[in-house]
C-alpha positions as CSV (number, residue, x, y, z in Angstrom):
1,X,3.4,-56.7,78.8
2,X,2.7,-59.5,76.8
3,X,5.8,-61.5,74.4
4,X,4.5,-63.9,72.0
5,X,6.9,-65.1,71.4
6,X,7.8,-68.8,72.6
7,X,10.3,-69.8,75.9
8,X,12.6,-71.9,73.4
9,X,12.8,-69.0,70.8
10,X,13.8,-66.5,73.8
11,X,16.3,-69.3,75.0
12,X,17.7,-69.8,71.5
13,X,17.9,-65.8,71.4
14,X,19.7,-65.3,74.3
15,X,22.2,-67.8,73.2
16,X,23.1,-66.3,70.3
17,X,23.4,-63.0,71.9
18,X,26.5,-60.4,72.1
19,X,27.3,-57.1,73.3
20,X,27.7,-55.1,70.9
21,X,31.5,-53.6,70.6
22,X,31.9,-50.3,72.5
23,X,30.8,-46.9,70.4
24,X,34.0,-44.9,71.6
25,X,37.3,-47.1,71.7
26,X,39.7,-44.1,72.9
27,X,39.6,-40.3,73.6
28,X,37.4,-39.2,76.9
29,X,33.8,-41.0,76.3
30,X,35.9,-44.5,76.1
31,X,37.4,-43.5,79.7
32,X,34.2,-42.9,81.1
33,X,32.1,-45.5,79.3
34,X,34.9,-47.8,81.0
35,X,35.2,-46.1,84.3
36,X,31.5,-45.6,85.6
37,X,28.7,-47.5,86.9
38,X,25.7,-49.0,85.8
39,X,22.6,-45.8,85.7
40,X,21.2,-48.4,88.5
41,X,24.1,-47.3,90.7
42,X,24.0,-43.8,89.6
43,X,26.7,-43.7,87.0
44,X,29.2,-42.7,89.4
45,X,33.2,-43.3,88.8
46,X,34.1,-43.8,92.5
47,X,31.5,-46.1,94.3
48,X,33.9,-46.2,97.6
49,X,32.5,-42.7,98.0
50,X,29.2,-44.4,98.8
51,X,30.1,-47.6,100.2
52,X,31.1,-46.0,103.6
C-alpha cells in the first residue's frame, strides 16, 4: 500500500487524534463494549480462562 501523504502530515495527524466517545454509554452493549478484549485477543470477557 502506498500513502502519499508526507511523515509530518501523518505526525501532525496523529497528534490531533481522539477516540471517538463510545456508541452505547449504558444498557448491555456498554457492559460488553467495556468488558471484552481486543478481536486480536478474541473478544473474550475473561482472559484468565486462557492465561493458564
Amino acid at each position: 500500500m502506498q500513502l502519499n501523504v508526507s511523515e509530518s502530515e501523518l505526525a501532525r495527524r496523529r497528534a490531533n487524534w481522539q477516540p471517538p466517545a463510545p456508541r452505547y454509554t449504558k444498557g448491555v452493549l456498554a457492559k460488553y463494549a467495556f468488558l471484552v478484549s481486543s478481536s486480536s485477543l478474541g473478544a473474550v470477557t475473561d482472559l484468565d480462562l486462557f492465561n493458564n
